[in-house]
PDB file of N, CA, C and O in Angstrom:
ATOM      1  N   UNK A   1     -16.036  -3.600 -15.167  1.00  0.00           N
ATOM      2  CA  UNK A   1     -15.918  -2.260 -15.729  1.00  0.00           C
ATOM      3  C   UNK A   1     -16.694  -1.262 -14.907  1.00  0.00           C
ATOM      4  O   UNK A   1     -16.530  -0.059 -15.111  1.00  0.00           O
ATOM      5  N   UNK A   2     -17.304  -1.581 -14.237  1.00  0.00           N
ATOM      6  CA  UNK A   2     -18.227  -0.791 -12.884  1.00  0.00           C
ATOM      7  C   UNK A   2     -17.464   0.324 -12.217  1.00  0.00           C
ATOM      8  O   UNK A   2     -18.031   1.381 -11.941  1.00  0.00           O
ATOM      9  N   UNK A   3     -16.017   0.084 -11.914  1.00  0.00           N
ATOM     10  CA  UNK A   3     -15.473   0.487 -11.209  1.00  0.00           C
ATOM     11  C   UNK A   3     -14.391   1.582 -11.774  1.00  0.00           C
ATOM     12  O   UNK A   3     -13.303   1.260 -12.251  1.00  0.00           O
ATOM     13  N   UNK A   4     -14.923   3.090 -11.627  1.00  0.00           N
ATOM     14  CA  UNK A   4     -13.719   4.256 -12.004  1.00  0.00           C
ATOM     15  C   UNK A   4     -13.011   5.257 -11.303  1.00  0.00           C
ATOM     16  O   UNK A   4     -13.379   5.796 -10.260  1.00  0.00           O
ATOM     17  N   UNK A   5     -11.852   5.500 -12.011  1.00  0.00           N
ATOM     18  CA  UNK A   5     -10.715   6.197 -11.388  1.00  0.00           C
ATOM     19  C   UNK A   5     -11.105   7.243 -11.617  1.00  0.00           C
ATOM     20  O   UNK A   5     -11.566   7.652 -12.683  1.00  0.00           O
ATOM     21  N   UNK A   6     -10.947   7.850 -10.539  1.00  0.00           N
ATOM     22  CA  UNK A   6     -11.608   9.973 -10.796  1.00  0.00           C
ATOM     23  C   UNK A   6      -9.957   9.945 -10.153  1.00  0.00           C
ATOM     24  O   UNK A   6      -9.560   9.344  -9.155  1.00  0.00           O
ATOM     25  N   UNK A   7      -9.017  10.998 -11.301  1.00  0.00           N
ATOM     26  CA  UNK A   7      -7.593  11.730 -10.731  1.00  0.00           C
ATOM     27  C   UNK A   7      -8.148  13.233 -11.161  1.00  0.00           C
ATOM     28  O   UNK A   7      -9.055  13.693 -11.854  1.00  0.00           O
ATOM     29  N   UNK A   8      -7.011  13.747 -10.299  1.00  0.00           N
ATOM     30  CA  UNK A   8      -7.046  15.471 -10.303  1.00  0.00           C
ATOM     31  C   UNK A   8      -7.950  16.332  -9.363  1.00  0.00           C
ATOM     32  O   UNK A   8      -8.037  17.559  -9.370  1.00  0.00           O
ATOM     33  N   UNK A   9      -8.696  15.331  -8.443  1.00  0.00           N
ATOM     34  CA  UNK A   9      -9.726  16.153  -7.225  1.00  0.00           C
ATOM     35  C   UNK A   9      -8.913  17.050  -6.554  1.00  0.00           C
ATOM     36  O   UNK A   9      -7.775  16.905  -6.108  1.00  0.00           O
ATOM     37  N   UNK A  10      -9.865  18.252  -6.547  1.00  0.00           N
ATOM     38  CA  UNK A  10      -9.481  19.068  -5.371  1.00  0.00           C
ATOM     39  C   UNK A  10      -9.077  19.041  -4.125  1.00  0.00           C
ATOM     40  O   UNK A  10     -10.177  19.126  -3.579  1.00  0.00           O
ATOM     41  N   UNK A  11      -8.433  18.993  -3.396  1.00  0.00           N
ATOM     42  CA  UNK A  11      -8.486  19.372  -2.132  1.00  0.00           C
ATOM     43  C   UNK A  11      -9.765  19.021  -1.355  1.00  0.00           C
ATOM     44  O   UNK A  11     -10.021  18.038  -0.659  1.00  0.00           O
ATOM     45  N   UNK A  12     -10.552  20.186  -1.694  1.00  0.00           N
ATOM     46  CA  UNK A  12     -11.646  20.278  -0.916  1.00  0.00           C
ATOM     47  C   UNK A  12     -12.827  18.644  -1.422  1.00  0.00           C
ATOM     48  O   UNK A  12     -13.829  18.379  -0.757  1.00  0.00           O
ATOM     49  N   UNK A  13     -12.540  18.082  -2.236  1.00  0.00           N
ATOM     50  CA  UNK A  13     -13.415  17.094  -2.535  1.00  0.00           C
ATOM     51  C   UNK A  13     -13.417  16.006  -1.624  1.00  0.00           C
ATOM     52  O   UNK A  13     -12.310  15.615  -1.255  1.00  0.00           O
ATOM     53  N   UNK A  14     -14.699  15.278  -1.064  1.00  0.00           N
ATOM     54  CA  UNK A  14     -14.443  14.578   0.001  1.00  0.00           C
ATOM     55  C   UNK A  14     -15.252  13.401  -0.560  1.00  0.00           C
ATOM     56  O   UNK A  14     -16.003  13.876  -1.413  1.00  0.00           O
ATOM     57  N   UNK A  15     -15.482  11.710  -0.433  1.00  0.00           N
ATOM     58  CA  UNK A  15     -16.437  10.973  -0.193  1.00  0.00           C
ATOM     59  C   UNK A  15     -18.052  11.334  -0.635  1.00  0.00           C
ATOM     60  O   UNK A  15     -18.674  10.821  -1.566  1.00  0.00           O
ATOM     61  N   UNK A  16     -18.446  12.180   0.141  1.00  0.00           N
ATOM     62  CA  UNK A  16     -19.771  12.612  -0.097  1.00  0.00           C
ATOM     63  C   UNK A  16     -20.073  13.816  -1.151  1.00  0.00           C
ATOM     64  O   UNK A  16     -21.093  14.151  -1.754  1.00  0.00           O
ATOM     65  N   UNK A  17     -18.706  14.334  -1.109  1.00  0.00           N
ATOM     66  CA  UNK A  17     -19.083  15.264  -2.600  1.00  0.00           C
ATOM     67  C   UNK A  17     -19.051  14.505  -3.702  1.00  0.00           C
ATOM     68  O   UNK A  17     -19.942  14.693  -4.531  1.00  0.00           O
ATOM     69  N   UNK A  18     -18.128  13.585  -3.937  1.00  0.00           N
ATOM     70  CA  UNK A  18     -17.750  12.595  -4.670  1.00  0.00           C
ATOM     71  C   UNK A  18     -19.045  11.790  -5.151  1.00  0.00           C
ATOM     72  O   UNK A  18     -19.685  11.882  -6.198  1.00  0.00           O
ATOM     73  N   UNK A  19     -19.201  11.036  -4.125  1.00  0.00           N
ATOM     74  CA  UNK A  19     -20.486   9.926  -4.280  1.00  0.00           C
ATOM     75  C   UNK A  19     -21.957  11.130  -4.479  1.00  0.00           C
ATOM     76  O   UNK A  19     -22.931  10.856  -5.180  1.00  0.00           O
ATOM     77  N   UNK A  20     -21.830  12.218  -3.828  1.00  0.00           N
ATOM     78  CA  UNK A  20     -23.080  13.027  -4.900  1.00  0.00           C
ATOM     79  C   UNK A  20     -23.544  13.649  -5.871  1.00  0.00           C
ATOM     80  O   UNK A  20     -24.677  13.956  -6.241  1.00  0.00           O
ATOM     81  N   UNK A  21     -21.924  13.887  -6.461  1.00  0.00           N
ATOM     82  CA  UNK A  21     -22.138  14.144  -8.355  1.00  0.00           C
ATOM     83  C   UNK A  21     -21.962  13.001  -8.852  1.00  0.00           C
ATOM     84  O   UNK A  21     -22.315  13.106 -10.027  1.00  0.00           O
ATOM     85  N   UNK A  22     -21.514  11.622  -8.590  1.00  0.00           N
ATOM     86  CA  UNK A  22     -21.657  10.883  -9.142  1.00  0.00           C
ATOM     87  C   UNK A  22     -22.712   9.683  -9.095  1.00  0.00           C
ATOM     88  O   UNK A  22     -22.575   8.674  -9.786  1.00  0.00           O
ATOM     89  N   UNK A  23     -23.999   9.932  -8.030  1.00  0.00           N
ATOM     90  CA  UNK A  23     -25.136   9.713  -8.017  1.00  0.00           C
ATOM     91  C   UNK A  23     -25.579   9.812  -9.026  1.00  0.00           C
ATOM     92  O   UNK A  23     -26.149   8.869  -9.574  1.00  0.00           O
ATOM     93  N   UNK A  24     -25.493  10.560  -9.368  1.00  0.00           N
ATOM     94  CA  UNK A  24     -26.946  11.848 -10.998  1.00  0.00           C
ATOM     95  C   UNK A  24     -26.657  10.491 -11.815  1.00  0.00           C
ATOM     96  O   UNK A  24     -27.631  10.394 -12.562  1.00  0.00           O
ATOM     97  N   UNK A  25     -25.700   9.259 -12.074  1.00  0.00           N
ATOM     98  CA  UNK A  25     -25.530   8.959 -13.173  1.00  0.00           C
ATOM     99  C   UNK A  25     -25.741   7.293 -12.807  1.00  0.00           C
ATOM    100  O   UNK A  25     -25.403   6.536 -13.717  1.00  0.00           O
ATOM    101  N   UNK A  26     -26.170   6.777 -11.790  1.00  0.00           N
ATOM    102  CA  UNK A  26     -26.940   5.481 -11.288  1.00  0.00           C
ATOM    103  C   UNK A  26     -26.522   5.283 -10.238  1.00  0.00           C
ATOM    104  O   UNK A  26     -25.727   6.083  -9.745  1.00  0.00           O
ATOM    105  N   UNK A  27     -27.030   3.858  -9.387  1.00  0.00           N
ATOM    106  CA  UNK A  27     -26.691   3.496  -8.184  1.00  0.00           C
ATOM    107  C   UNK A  27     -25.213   3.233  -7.497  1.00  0.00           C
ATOM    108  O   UNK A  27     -24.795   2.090  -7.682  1.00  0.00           O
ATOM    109  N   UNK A  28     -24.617   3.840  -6.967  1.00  0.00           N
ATOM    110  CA  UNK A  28     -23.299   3.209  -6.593  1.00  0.00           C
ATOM    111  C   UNK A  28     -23.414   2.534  -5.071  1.00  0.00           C
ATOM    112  O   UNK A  28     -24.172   2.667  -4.110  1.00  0.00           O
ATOM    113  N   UNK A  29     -22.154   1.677  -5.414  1.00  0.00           N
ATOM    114  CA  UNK A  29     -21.313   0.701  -4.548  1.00  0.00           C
ATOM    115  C   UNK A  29     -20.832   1.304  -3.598  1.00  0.00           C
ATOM    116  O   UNK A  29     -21.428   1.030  -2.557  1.00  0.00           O
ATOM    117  N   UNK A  30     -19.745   2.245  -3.435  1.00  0.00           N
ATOM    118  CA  UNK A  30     -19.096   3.446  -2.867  1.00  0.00           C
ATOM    119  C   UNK A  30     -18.500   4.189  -3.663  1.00  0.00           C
ATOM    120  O   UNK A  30     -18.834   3.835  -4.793  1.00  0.00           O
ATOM    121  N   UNK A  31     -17.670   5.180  -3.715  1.00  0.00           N
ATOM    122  CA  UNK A  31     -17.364   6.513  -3.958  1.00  0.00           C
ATOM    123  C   UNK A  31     -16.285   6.727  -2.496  1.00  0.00           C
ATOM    124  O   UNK A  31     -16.632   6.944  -1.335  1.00  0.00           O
ATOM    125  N   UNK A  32     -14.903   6.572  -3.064  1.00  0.00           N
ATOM    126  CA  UNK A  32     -14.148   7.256  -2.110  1.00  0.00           C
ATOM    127  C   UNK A  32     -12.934   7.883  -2.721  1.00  0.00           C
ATOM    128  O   UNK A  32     -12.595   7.709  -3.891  1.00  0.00           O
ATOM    129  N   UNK A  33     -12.106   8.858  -1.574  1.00  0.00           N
ATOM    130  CA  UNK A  33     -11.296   9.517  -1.808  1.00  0.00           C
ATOM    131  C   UNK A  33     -10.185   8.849  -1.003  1.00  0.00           C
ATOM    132  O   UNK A  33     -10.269   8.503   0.175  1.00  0.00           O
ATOM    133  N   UNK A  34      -8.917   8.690  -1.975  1.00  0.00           N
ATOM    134  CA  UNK A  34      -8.043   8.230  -1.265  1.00  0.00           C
ATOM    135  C   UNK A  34      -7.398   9.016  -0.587  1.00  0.00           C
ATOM    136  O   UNK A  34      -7.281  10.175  -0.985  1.00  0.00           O
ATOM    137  N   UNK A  35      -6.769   8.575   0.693  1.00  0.00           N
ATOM    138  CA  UNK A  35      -6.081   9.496   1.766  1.00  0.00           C
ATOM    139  C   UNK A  35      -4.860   9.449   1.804  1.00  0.00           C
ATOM    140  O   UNK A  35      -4.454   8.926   0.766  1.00  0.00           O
ATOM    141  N   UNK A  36      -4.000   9.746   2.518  1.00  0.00           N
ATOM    142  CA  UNK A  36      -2.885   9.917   3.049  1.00  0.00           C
ATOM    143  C   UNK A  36      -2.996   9.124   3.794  1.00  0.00           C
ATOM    144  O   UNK A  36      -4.121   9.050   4.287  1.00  0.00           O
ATOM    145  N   UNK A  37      -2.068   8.234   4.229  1.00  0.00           N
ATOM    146  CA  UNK A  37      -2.229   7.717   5.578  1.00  0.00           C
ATOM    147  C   UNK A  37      -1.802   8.730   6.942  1.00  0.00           C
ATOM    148  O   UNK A  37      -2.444   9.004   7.956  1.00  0.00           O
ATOM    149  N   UNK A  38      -0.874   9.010   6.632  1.00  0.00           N
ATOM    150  CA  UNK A  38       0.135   9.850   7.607  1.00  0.00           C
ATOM    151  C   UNK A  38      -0.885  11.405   8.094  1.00  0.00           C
ATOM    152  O   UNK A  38      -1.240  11.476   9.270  1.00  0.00           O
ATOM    153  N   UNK A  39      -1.216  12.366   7.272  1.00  0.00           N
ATOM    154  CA  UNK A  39      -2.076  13.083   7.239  1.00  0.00           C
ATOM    155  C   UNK A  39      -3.703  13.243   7.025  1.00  0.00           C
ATOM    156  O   UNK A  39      -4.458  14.206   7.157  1.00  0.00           O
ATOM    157  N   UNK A  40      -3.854  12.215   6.733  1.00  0.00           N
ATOM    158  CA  UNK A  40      -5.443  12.428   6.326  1.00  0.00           C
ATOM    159  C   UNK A  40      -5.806  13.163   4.901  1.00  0.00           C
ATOM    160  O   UNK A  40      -6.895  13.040   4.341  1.00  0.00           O
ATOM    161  N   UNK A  41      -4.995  13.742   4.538  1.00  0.00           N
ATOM    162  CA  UNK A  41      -5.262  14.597   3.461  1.00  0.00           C
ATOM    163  C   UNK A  41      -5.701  14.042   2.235  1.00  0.00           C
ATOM    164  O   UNK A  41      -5.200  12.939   2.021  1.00  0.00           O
ATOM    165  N   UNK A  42      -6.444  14.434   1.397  1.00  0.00           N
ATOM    166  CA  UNK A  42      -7.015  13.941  -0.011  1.00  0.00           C
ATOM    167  C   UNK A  42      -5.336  13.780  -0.551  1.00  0.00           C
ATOM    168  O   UNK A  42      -4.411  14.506  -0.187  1.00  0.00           O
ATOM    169  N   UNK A  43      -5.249  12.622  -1.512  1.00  0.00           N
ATOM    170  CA  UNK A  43      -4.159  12.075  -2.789  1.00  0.00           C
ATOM    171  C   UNK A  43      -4.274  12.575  -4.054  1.00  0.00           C
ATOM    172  O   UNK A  43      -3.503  12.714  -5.004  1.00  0.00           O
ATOM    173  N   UNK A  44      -5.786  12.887  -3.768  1.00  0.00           N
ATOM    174  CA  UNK A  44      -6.203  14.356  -5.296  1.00  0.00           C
ATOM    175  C   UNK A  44      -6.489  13.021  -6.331  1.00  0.00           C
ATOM    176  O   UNK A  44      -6.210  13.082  -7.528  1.00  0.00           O
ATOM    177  N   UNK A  45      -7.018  11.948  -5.766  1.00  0.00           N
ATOM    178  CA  UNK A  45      -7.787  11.033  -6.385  1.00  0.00           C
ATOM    179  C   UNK A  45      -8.969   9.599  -5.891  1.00  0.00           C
ATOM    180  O   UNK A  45      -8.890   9.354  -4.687  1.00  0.00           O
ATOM    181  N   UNK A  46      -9.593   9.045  -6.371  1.00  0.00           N
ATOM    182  CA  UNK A  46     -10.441   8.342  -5.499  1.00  0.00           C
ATOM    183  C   UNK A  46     -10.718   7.499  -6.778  1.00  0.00           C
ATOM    184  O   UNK A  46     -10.138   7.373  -7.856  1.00  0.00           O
ATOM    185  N   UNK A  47     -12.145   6.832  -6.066  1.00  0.00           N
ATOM    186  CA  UNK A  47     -12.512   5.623  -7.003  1.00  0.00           C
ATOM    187  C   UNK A  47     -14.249   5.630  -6.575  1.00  0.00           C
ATOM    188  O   UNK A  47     -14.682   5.877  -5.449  1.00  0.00           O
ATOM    189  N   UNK A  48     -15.050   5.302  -7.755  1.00  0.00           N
ATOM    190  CA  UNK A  48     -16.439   5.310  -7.584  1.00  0.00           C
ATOM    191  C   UNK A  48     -16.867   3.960  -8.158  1.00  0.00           C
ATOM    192  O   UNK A  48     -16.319   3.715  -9.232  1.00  0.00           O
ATOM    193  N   UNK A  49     -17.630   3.111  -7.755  1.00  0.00           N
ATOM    194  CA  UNK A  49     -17.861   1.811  -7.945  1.00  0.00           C
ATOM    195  C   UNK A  49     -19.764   2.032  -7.915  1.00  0.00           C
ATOM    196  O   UNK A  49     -20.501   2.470  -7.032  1.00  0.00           O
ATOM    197  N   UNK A  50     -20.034   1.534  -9.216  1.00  0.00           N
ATOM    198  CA  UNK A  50     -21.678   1.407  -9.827  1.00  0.00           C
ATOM    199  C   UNK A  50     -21.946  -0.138  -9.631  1.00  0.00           C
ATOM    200  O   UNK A  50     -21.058  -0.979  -9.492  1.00  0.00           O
ATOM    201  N   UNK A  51     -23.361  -0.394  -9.641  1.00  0.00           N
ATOM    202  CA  UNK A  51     -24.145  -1.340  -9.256  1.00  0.00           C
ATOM    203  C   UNK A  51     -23.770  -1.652 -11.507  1.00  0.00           C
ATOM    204  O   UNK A  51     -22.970  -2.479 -11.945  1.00  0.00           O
ATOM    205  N   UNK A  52     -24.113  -1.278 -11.848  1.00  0.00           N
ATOM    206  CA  UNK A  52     -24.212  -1.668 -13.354  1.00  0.00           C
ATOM    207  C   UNK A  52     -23.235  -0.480 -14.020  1.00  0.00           C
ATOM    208  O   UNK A  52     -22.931   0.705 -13.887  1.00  0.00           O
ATOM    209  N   UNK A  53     -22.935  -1.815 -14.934  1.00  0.00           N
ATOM    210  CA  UNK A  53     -21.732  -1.012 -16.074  1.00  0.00           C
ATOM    211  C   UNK A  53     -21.762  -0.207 -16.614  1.00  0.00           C
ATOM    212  O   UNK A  53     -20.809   0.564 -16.728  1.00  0.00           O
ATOM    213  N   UNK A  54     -23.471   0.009 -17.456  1.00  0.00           N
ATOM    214  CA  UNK A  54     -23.536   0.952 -18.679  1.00  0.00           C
ATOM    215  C   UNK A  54     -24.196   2.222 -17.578  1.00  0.00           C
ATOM    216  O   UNK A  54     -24.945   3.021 -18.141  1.00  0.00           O
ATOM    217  N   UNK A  55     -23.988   2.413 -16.263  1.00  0.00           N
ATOM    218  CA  UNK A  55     -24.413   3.820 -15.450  1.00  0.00           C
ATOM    219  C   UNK A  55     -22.591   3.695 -15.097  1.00  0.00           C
ATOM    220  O   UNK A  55     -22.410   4.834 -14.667  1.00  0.00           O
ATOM    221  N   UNK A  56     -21.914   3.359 -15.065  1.00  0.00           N
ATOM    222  CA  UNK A  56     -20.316   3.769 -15.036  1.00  0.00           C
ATOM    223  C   UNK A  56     -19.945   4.365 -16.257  1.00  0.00           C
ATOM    224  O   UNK A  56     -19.424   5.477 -16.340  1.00  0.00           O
ATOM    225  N   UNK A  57     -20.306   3.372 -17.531  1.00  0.00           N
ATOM    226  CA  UNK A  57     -19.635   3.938 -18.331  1.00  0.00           C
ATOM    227  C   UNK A  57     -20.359   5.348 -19.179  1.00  0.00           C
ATOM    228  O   UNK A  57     -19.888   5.844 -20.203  1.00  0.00           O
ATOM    229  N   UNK A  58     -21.549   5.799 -18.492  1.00  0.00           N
ATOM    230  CA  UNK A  58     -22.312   7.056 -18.805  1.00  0.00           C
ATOM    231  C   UNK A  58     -21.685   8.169 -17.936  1.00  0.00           C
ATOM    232  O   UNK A  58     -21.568   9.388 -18.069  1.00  0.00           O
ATOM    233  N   UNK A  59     -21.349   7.328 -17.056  1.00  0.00           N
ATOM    234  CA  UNK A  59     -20.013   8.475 -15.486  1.00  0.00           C
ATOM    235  C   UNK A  59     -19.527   8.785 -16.524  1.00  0.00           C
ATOM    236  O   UNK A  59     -19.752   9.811 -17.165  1.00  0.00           O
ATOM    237  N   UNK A  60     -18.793   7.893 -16.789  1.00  0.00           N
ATOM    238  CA  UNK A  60     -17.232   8.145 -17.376  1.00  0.00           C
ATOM    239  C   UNK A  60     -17.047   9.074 -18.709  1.00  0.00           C
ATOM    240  O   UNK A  60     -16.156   9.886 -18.956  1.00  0.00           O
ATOM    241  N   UNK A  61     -18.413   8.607 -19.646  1.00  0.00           N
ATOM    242  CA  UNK A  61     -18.561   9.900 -20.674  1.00  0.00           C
ATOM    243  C   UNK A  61     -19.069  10.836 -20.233  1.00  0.00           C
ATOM    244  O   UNK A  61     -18.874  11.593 -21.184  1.00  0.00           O
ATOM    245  N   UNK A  62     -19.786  11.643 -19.249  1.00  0.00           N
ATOM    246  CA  UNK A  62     -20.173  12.790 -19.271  1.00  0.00           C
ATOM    247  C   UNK A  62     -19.357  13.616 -17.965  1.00  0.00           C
ATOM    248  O   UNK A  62     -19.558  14.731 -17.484  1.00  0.00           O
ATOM    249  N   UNK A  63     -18.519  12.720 -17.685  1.00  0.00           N
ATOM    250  CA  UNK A  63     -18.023  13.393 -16.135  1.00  0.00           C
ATOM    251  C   UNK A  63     -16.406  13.545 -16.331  1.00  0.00           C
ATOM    252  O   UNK A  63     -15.703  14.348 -15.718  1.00  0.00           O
ATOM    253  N   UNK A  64     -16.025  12.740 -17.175  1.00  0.00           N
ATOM    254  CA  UNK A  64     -14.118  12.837 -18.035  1.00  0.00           C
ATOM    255  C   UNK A  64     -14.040  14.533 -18.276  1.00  0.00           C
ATOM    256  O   UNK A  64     -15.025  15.026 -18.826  1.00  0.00           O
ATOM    257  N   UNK A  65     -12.996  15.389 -17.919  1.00  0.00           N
ATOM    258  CA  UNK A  65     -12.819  16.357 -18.165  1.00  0.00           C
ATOM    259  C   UNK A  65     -13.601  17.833 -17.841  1.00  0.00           C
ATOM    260  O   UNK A  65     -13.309  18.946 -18.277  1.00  0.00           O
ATOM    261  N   UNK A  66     -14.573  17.486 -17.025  1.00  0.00           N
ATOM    262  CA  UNK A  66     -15.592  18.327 -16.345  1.00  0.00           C
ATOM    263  C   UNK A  66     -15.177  18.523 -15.509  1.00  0.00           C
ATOM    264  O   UNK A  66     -14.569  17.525 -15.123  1.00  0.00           O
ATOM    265  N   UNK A  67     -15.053  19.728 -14.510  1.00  0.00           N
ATOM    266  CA  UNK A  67     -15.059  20.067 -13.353  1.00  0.00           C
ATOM    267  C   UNK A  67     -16.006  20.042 -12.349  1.00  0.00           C
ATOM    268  O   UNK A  67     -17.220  20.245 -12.341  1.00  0.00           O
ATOM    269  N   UNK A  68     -14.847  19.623 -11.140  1.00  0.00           N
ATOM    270  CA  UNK A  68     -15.654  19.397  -9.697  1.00  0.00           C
ATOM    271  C   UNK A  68     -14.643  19.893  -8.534  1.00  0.00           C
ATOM    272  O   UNK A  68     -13.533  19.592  -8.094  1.00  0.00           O
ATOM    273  N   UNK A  69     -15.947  21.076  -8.231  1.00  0.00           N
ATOM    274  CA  UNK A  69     -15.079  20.969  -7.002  1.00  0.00           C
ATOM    275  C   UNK A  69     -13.581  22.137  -7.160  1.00  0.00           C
ATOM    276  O   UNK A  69     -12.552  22.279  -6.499  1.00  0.00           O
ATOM    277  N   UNK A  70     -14.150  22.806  -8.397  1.00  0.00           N
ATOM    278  CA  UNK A  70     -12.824  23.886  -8.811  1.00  0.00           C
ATOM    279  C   UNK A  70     -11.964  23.303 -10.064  1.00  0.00           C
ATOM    280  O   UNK A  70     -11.370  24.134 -10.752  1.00  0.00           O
ATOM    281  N   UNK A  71     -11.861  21.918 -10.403  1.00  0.00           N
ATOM    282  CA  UNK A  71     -10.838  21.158 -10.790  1.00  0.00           C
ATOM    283  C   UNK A  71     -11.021  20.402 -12.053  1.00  0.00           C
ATOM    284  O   UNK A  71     -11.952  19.628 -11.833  1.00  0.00           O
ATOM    285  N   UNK A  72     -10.636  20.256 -13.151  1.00  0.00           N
ATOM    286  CA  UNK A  72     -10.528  19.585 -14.083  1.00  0.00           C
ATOM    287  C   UNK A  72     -10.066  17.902 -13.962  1.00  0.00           C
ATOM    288  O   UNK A  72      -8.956  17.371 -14.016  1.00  0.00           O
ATOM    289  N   UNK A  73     -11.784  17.197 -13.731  1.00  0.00           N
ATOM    290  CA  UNK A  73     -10.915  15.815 -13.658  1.00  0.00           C
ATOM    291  C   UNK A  73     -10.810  14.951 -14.589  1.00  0.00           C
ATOM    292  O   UNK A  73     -11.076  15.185 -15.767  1.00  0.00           O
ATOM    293  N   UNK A  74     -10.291  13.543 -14.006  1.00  0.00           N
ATOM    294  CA  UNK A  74     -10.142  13.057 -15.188  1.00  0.00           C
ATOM    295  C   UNK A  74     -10.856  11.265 -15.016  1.00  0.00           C
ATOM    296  O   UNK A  74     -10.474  10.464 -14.163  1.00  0.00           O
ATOM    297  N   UNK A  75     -11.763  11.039 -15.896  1.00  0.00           N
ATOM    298  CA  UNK A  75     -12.120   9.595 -15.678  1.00  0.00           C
ATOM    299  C   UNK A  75     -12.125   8.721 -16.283  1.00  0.00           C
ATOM    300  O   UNK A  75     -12.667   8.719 -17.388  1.00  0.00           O
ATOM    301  N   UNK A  76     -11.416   7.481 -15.680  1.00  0.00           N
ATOM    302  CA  UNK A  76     -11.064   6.609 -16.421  1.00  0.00           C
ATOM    303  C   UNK A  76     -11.766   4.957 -15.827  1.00  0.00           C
ATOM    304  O   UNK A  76     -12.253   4.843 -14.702  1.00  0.00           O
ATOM    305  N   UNK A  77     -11.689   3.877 -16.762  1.00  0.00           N
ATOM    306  CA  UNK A  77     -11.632   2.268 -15.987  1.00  0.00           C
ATOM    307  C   UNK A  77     -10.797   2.536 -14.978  1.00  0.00           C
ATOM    308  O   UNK A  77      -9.712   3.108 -15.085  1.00  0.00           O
ATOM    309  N   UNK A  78     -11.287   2.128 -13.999  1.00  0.00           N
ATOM    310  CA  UNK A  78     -10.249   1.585 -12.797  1.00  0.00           C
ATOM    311  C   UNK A  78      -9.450  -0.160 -13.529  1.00  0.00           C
ATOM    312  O   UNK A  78      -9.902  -1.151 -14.102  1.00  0.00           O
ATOM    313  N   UNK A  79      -8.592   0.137 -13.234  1.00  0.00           N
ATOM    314  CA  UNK A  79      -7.795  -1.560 -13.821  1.00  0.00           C
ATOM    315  C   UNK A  79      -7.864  -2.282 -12.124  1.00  0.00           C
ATOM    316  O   UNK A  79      -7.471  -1.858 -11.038  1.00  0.00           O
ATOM    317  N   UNK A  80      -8.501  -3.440 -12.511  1.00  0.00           N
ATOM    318  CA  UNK A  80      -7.999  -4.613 -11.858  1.00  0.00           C
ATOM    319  C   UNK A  80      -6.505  -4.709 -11.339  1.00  0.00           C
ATOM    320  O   UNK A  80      -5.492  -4.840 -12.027  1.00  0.00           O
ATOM    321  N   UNK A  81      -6.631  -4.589  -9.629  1.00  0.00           N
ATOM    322  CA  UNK A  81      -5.285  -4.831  -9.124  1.00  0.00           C
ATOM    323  C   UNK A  81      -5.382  -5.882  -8.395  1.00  0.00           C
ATOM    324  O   UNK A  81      -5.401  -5.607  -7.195  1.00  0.00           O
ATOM    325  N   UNK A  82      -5.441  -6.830  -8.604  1.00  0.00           N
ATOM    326  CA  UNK A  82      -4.658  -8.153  -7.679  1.00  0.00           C
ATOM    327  C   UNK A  82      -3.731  -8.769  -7.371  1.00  0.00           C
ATOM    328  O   UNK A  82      -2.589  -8.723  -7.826  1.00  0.00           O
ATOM    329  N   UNK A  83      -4.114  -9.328  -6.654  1.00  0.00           N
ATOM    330  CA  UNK A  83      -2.347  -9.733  -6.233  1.00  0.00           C
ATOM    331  C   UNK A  83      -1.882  -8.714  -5.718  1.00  0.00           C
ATOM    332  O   UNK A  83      -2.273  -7.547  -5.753  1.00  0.00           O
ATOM    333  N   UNK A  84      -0.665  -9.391  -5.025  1.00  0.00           N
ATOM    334  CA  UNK A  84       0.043  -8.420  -3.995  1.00  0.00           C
ATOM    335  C   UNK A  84       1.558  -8.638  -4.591  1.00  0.00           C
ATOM    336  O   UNK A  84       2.570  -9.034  -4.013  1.00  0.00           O
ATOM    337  N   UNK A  85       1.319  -8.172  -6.167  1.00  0.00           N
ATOM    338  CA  UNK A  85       3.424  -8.090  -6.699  1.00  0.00           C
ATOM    339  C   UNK A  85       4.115  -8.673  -6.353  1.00  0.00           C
ATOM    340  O   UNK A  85       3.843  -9.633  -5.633  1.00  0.00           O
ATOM    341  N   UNK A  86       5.219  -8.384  -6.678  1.00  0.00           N
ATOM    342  CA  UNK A  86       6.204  -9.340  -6.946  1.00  0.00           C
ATOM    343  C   UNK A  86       7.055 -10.067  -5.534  1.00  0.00           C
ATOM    344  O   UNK A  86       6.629 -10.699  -4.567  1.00  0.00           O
ATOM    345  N   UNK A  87       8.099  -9.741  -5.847  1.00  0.00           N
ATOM    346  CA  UNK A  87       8.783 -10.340  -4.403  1.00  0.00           C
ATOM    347  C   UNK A  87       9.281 -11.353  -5.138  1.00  0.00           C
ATOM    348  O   UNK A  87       8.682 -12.212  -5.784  1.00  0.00           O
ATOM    349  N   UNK A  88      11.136 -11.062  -4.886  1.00  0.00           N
ATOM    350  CA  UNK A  88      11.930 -11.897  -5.431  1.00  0.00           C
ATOM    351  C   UNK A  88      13.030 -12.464  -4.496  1.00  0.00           C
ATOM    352  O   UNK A  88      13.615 -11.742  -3.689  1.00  0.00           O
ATOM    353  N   UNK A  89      13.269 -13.697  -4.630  1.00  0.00           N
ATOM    354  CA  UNK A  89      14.554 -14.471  -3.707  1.00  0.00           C
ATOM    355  C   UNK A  89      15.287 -14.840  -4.395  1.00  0.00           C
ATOM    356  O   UNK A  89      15.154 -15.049  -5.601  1.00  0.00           O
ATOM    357  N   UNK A  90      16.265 -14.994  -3.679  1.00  0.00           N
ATOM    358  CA  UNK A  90      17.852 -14.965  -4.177  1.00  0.00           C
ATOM    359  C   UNK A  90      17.915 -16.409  -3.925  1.00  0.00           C
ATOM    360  O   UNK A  90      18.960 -17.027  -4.132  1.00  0.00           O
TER     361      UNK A  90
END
């Protein structure tokens, strides 16, 4: 549960803006913004990963629906993605 989804970033929000409002609320893992591959450009979402749960889930209540960065975001659990889907034969 360490691990949360920040959607709705600005533009201008990068990694280090990211990982420094979400410092104030315990130690993190990383803090990134997902890119574009093709452009580089922010996806207008990222992911912040805490050393301990109950400093994520204090992120997640005081930082859900607050603005950063110009923008109303939004924070949630990151869900567990493993595995690499499906893939079907005939």
């Amino acid at each position: 549960m360490s691990k949360l989804f920040v959607r709705s970033l600005s533009w201008e929000t990068n990694d280090d803006s990211l990982k420094s409002k979400f410092s104030e609320f315990g130690v993190l893992e990383e803090a990134v913004v997902v890119k574009d591959r093709e452009t580089g450009r922010s996806r207008g979402f990222g992911f912040v990963k805490y050393t301990n749960d109950n400093d994520a889930k204090m992120a997640m209540d005081k930082m859900d629906g607050t603005e950063l960065d110009g923008r109303t975001i939004s924070v949630v659990i990151a869900e567990d993605r493993r595995g690499g889907g499906g893939g079907g034969g005939g």
